[in-house]
Every structure is written in structure tokens, then in C-alpha cells.
C-alpha positions in Angstrom: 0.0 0.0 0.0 1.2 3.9 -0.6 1.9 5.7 2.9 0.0 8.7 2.9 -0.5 11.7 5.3 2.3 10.5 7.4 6.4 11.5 7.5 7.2 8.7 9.7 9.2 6.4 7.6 10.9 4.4 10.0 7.8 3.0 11.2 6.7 2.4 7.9 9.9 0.2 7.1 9.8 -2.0 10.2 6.2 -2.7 9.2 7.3 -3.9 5.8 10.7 -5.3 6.8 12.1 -3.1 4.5 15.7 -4.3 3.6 16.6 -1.9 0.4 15.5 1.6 -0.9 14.9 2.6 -4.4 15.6 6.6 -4.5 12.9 7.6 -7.4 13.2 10.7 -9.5 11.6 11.7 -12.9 14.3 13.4 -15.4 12.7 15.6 -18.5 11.7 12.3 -20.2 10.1 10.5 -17.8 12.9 7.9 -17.7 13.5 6.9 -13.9 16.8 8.2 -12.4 18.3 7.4 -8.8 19.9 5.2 -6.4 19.2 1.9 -4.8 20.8 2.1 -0.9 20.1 -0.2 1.7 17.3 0.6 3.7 19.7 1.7 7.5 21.9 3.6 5.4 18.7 5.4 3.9 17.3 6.2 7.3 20.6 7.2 9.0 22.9 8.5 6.5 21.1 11.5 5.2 19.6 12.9 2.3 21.1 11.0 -0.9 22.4 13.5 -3.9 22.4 13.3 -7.2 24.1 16.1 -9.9 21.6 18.0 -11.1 22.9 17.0 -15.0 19.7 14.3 -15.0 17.7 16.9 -16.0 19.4 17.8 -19.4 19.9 14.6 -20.3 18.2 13.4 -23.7 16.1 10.1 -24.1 19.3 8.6 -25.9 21.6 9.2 -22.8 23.4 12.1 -24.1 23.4 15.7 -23.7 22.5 18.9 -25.8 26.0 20.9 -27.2 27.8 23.6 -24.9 26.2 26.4 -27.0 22.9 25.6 -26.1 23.7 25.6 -22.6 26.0 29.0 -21.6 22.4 29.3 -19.3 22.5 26.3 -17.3 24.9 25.8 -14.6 28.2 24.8 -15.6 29.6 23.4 -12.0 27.0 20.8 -12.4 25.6 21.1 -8.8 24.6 18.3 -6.3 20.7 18.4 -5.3 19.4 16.4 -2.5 16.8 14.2 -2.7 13.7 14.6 -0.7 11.5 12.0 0.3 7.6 12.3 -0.7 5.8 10.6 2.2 3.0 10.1 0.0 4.6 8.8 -2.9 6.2 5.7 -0.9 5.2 1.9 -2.7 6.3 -1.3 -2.3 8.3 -2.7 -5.6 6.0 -6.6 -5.2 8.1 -8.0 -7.8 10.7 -7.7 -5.6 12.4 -11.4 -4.2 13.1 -8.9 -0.7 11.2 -6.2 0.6 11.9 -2.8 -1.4 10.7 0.2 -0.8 10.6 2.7 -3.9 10.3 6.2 -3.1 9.6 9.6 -5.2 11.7 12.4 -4.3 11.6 15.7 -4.5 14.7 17.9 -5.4 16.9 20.8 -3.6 19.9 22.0 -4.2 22.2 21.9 -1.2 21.2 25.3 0.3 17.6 24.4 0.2 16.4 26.4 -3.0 14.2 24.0 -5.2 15.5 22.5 -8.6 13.4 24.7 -10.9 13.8 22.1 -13.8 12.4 19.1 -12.3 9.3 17.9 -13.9 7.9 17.5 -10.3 8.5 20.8 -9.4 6.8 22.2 -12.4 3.5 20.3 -11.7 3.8 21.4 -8.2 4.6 25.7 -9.4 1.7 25.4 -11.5 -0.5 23.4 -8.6 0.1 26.2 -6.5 -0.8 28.9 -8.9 -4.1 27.1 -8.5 -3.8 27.4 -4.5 -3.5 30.7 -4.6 -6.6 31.6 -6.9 -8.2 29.5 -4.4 -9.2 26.6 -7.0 -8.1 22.9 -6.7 -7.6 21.4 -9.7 -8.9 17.5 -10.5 -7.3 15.3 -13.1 -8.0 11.7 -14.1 -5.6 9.8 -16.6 -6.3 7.5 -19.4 -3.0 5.4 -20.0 -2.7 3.7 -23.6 0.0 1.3 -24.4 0.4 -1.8 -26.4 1.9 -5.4 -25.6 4.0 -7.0 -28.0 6.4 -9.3 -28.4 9.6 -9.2 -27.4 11.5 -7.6 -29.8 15.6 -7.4 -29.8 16.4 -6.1 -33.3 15.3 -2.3 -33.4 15.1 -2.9 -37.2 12.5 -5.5 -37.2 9.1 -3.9 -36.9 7.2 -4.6 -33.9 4.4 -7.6 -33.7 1.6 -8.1 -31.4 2.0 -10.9 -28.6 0.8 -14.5 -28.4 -2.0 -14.3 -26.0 -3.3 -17.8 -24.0 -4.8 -19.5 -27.1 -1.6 -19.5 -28.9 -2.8 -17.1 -31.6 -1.4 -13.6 -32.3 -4.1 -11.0 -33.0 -4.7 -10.2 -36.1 -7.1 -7.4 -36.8 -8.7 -4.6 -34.5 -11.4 -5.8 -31.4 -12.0 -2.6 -29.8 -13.5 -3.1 -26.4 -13.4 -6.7 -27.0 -13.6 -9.0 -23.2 -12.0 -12.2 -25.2 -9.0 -10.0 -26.1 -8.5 -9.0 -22.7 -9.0 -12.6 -21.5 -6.3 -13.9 -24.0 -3.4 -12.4 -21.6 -5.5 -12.7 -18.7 -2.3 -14.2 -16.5 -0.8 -10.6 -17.3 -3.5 -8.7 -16.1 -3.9 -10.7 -12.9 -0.2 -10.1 -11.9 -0.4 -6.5 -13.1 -3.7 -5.7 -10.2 -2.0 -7.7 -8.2 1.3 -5.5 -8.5 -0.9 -2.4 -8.4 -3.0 -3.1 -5.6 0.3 -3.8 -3.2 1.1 -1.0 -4.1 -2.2 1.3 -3.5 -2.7 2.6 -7.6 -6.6 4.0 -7.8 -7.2 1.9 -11.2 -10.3 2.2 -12.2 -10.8 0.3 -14.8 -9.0 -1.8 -18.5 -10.2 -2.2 -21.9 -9.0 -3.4 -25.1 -8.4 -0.7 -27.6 -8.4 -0.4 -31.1 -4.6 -1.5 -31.9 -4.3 -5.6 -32.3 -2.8 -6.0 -28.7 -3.6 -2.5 -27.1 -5.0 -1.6 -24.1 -6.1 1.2 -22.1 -5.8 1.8 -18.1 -8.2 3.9 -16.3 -7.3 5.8 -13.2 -9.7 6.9 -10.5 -10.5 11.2 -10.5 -7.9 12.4 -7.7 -5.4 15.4 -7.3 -2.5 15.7 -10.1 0.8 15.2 -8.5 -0.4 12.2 -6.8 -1.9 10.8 -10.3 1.3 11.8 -11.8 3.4 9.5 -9.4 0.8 7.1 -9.9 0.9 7.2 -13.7 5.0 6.3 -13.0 5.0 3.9 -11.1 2.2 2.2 -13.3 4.5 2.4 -16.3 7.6 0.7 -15.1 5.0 -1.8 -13.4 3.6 -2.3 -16.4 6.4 -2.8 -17.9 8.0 -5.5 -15.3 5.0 -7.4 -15.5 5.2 -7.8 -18.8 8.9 -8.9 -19.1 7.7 -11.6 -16.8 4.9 -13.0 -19.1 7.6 -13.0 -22.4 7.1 -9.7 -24.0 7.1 -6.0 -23.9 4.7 -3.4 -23.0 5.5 -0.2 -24.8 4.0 3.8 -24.4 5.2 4.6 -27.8 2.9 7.3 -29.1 3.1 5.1 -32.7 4.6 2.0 -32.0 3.3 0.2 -34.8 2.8 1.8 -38.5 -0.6 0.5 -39.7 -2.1 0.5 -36.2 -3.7 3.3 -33.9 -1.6 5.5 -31.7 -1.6 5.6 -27.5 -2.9 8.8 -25.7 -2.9 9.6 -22.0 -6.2 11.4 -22.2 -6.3 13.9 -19.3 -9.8 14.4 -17.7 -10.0 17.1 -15.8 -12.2 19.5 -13.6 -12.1 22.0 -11.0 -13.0 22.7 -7.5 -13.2 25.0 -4.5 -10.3 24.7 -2.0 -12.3 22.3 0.2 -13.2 19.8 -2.7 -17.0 20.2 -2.4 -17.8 21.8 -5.6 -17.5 22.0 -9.0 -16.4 25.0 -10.1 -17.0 24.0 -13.5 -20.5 24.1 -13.0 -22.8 26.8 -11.9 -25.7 26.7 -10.1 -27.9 25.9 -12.7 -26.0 22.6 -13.6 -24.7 24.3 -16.9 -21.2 24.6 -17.8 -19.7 27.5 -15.9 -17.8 30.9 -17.3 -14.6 29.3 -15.7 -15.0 26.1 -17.2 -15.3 28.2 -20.8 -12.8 30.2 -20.0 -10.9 27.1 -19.1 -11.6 25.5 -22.5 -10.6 28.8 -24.7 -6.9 28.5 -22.4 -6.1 25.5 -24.1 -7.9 26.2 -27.3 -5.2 28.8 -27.5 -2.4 27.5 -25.9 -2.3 23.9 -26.2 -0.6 24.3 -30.1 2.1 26.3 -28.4 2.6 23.9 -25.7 2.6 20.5 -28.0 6.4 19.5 -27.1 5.0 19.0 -23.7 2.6 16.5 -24.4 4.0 15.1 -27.9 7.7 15.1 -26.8 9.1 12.9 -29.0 10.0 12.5 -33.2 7.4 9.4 -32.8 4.5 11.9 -31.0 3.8 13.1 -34.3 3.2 10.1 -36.3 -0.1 9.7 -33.6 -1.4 12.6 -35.4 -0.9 11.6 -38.8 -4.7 11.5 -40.1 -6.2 8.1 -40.9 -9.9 9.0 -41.0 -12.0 8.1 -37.9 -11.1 4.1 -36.7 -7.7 4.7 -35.0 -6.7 8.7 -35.3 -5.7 10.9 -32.7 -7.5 14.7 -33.0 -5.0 17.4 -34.8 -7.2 20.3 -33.5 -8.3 21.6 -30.1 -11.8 22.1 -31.1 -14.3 21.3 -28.0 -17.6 19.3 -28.2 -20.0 17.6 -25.8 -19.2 13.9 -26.4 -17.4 14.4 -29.5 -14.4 12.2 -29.5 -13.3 13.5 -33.2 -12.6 17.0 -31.3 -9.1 17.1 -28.9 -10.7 18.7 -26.3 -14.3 16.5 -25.5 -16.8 17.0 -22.7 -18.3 14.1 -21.6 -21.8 14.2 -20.6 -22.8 13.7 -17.4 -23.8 15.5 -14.0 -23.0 18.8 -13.0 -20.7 17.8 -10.2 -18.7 15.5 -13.2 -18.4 18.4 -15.6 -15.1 18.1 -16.9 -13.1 18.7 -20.3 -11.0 15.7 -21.6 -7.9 16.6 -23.1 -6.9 14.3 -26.4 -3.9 15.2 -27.5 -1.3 13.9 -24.9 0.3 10.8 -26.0 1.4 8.0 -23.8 5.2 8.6 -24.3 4.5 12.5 -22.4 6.3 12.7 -19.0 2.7 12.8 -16.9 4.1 15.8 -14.5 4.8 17.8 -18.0 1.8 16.7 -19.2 -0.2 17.7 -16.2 1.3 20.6 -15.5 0.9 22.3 -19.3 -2.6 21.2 -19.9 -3.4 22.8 -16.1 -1.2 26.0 -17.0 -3.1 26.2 -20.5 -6.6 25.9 -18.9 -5.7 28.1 -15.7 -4.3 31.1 -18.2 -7.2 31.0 -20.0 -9.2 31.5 -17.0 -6.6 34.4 -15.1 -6.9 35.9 -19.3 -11.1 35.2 -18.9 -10.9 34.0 -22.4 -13.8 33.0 -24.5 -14.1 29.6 -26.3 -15.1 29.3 -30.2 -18.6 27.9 -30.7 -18.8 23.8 -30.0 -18.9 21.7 -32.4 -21.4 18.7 -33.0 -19.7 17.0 -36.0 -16.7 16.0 -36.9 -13.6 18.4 -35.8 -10.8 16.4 -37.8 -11.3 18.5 -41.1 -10.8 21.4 -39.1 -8.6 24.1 -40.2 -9.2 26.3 -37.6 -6.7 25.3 -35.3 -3.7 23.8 -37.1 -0.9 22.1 -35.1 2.5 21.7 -35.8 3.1 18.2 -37.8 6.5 17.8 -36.7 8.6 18.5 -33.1 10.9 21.4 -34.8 8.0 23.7 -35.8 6.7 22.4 -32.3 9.8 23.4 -30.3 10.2 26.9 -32.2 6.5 27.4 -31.1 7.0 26.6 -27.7 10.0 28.6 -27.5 7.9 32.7 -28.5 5.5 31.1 -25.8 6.1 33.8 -23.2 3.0 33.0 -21.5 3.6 29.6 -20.9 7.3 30.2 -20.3 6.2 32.8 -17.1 4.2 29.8 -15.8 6.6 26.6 -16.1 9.5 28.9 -15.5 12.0 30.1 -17.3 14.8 28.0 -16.4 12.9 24.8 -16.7 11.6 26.0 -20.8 15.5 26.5 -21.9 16.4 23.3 -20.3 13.4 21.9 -22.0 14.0 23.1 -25.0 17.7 21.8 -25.7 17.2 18.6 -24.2 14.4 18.0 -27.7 16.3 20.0 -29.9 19.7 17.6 -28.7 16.9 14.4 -29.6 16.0 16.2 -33.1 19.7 16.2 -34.3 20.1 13.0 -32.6 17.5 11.5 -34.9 18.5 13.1 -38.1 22.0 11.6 -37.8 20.4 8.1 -38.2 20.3 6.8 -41.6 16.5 4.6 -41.6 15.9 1.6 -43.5 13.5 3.5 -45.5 16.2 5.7 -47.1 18.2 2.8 -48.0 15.1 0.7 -49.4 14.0 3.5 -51.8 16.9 6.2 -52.4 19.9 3.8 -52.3 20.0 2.7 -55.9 17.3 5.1 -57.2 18.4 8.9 -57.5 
């Protein structure tokens, strides 16, 4: 179970015999970083440190080029890593009992690190706090199994499930799907629930071997930690079972990409009411001037939630069955539009935001879709018209189609840079631009299918 509302770690160890501690951190990609210390050490030996390099570290393990970085620090600081007493889990795969454990990050006089994803959910969070609104977010996770897969040239295949056949064609929603790697599932809720995840609920999706995790309606930096953990679960589990489970926003060419739709509402301070509502049960003026923020903000802040070369292949249009919305048009119900309302009750008025794909670090992810909505509420902006019909031949909107347009975007965002911070969007920014260059210095099979003995 997660230890919540509580500091007292010791106790929390000798319950669980704790014998080792993994020291949890989230760098710009979402990729894991820390240090495994045995569990006395952890209690008695201080804070544990890390450089404060994690953080501009690309996906590939490298780092963006001097010039881009005459900002950043050059002595390449120690931070100190704070525990999270609410973001404390067992690891159940574990042959011992581990204890893994997201930290927050300081720098050695006790100033935060302004470039942690963490910290940026948590700026923006208290933005919130101080308007007196408290903000509500429930994630849809996407991924795909497939099998195991050790040459990166070889496309990916979906899995062998328990009759010993390999899907073959789309069964959205289907219960036999899910059944065939029902031995998976089992271990992954029971994984989960040792380790106190709000999952709500799982379906099959449209991709041959893709599914989709639901997560109970909660507060965003706990849902953020939760949407970690789940992933490198997820992932264990499925090592265990013979194959791979993948966030890849396009993992496969001819199937559907994977979203982590973001539901989310607002509330008073006290969590009693929806502020999205008013009193007549009717969407409110903050919850439109919520929409219009990331009608006009989301485009600039795409890099956040399509992060990756891959992200953009998701949006690459493929008629209704299987595409991801390339507009932030808003309807009620409307899945074609990237921002839908689901119907429901006034105290479940919420917008769902469509465009974040399953590869986005969830604090980023979080945090820009809540600074888009919250600075179109501080701005009072108003919302174009909803739409009823399809919103994917809208033109309206228009999105970048590729992360270099994206990043250049992102970068004349001063609005958004004011509210992520200033040091956090450089960093950002030439940690992708490093991955971009990284990428065009790979030669791909397709260039050496059709170009090598053709022009």
C-alpha cells in the first residue's frame, strides 16, 4: 500500500521489513533516475544526492552541445533528494522487501530545482492554490503489448496471447481480447493493488494488442506519481509474461496510436464543488474560460505533451477508426474533437484533453494542460462555438506536424514560459532540440530501401 498523510518512515519500514530503498526521480523524459541504498543507510545516513545533469539529459543518454547551454549551470551542482511521504510503494516483484520512493529535489542550500518535472506540476498546482481553486485530473494510459523484440530494425508484432494465436485485426472493447493475456493482467492488479494505484478500470483498444488503463478522478501530483509507477509496473509485469509493453505514441505503423487522455475539472479549495458548473448545472464561465486557455495554448505547448519524433506520427490522419485529434476544437461527447466534454452531471463536468500521447512525461503533461486551462481563466478568455460533427477537417486550429516547428513554437510562448518557469523551458527546449539532431544523424531503413539505388 502507498503511505499517505504521514512522514514517519521508519515505522513504515519496520512494518514492511524493508531491507533496500529505491531513491525515485523523474528526469525531463520520464525515464526513472536514482539510487538503490540499503534501507539503515537510507534512514541514518542523510539525504542522498544526485548532480543536477539528470535533468538535461536526452532520451538517448546524451546531452544537448555547450552552446545551447551558456544558461545552465556549468559546476554541475549536487541536489538532494527529498522524500515524498505520499509517494512511498512497495516494488512486489521484488524477491526482498523494497521500498521505492519519489523524491523531490533541492539544491544543497535548500532552494528547489526549478527544472524538475515534479517541481513544475507542483509551481503550477500552487498557482491554482492561490486563486483558491483545486484542480482535478484523471488519466487514461494507452499502451500496447507486443512481443519481445531485440532487433530495433525489425518492426514490432503483437504478442501470443493464451490460445496461442497472435491478434490479427482490430477488437476494440473486446472482453476475449483481454481474456487472452489474462495471466498478465492478474499479476499486473496484483502489482498495483500492493502497491495502492486508484485503477479504475481496463479495456481493449483499437490497436491488435492495445490496451487502455483507467485511473480513479484524484489530485494531479499524486496521479502523476501514480501514472509512473504504473508504467515501469507495467512494464516488469510484462517482461515476466515473455514480451514488452510499450508507451510509444506510434509503435506500430498500420495501427492506432496511444494517448494519455487527461480528464480534468475544477473545485473549491475544500473539494465540495465544481467549479466547472454553476448553479444551474450548466457549464460555468470558468469552465469556458478554461476550455478557450487551451484552445489557445495547447498548439504552443505541444512539445509538452508530444515530446518525441514518434509523438507526431499519432497525429498523422487516418480517417475516424484509430486517429488521434489534430485540432483543439471542444464538443459535448465528441471524441473527433481534442478537447471532449463528456456528458454527465454537474458535479462530473469536466473537459477531456486528447492530445497527450502516452510517451509525455505525466508531471509535463499535467502541468501544461493545467497551466493552458488556468491562463485561460486568469486571461477570462472565451471559447469558439462547440462543435457537434466531426472536428478532424478542421482548419481552424492547425498544429505543428512535426517536433521542430513544435519546439520553435514553444520557445515565443512567453505566456507559458512565465508559468513553467523560465529556467525549466530553456532546459526543456535543448534537451528536444539535442533528440532532433540526434535522430536526423540516423540513416533509416527506408532511405536505404528506396533512395539507395534510385536517385
Amino acid at each position: 500500500m502507498t503511505l499517505k498523510h504521514t512522514t514517519d518512515l521508519k515505522a513504515w519500514f519496520e512494518q514492511h521489513g524493508i531491507t533496500e530503498v529505491e531513491c525515485l526521480v523523474s528526469d525531463m523524459t520520464g525515464v526513472l533516475k536514482g539510487k538503490i541504498m540499503p534501507a539503515g543507510k537510507y534512514l541514518n545516513a542523510g539525504r542522498p544526492r544526485l548532480p543536477d545533469s539528470i535533468f538535461i539529459q536526452t532520451v538517448t543518454g546524451g546531452y544537448p552541445d555547450d552552446d545551447a547551454l551558456r544558461f545552465w549551470n556549468p559546476a554541475e551542482l549536487d541536489m538532494q533528494l527529498v522524500a515524498d511521504p505520499s509517494a512511498v510503494y512497495l516494488v512486489p516483484w521484488a524477491a526482498d522487501p523494497v521500498a521505492q520512493i519519489i523524491h523531490d529535489c533541492y539544491y544543497l542550500d535548500g532552494s528547489p530545482v526549478e527544472i524538475a518535472p515534479r517541481y513544475v506540476l507542483k509551481r503550477v498546482l500552487e498557482l491554482y492554490e492561490a486563486k483558491g481553486w483545486k484542480p482535478v485530473v484523471a488519466p487514461e494510459v494507452e499502451f500496447y503489448l507486443v512481443k519481445s523484440n531485440t532487433d530495433a530494425d525489425y518492426p514490432l508484432e503483437p504478442p501470443i496471447g493464451r490460445s496461442g494465436r497472435q491478434e490479427s485485426g482490430r477488437q476494440s472493447y473486446s472482453i476475449d481480447a483481454v481474456n487472452e493475456f489474462d495471466p498478465l493482467f492478474e499479476d499486473m492488479y496484483d502489482f498495483c493493488e500492493a502497491e495502492g494505484l486508484d485503477i479504475d478500470t481496463l479495456i481493449h483498444e483499437e490497436g491488435a494488442g492495445q490496451m487502455e488503463v483507467n485511473f480513479q478522478h484524484g489530485d494531479p501530483l499524486m496521479l502523476a506519481d501514480q501514472v509512473v509507477i504504473f508504467k515501469r509496473t507495467l512494464r516488469e509485469t510484462a517482461l515476466r509474461h515473455g514480451m514488452y509493453a510499450t508507451f510509444m505514441a506510434k509503435p506500430m505503423a498500420n495501427e492506432p496510436g496511444s494517448a494519455l487522455h487527461l480528464h480534468q475539472s475544477l473545485w473549491d479549495l475544500s473539494g465540495t464543488r465544481n467549479l466547472f458548473a454553476d448553479d444551474t448545472g450548466e457549464p460555468s464561465a470558468l469552465f469556458l474560460n478554461h476550455v478557450a486557455g487551451l484552445q489557445r495554448y495547447l498548439p504552443e505547448a505541444l512539445p509538452l505533451v508530444a515530446p518525441n519524433i514518434n509523438s507526431y506520427r499519432r497525429f498523422m490522419p487516418s480517417g475516424f477508426s484509430g486517429s488521434a485529434p489534430t485540432n483543439v476544437e471542444w464538443g459535448f461527447d465528441n471524441r473527433t474533437a481534442g478537447l471532449r466534454v463528456p456528458v454527465g452531471s454537474a458535479q462530473s463536468m469536466r473537459v477531456e484533453n486528447r492530445l497527450p500521447g502516452a510517451d509525455a512525461n505525466p508531471y509535463l503533461a499535467m502541468a501544461v494542460s493545467l497551466a493552458c486551462g488556468y491562463l485561460g481563466m486568469v486571461e477570462k478568455l472565451e471559447p469558439r462555438a462547440p462543435l457537434s460533427g466531426s472536428a478532424l477537417d478542421s482548419e481552424s486550429s492547425v498544429l505543428p506536424n512535426d517536433v521542430g516547428p513544435a519546439l520553435e513554437r514553444l520557445e515565443r510562448s512567453s505566456e507559458l514560459t512565465e508559468v513553467l518557469g523560465e529556467r525549466f523551458m530553456k532546459n526543456y527546449l535543448a534537451v528536444k532540440r539535442a533528440e532532433h539532431q540526434a535522430y536526423y544523424r540516423v540513416i533509416s531503413s527506408w532511405e536505404r530501401e528506396h533512395l539507395l539505388l534510385r536517385v
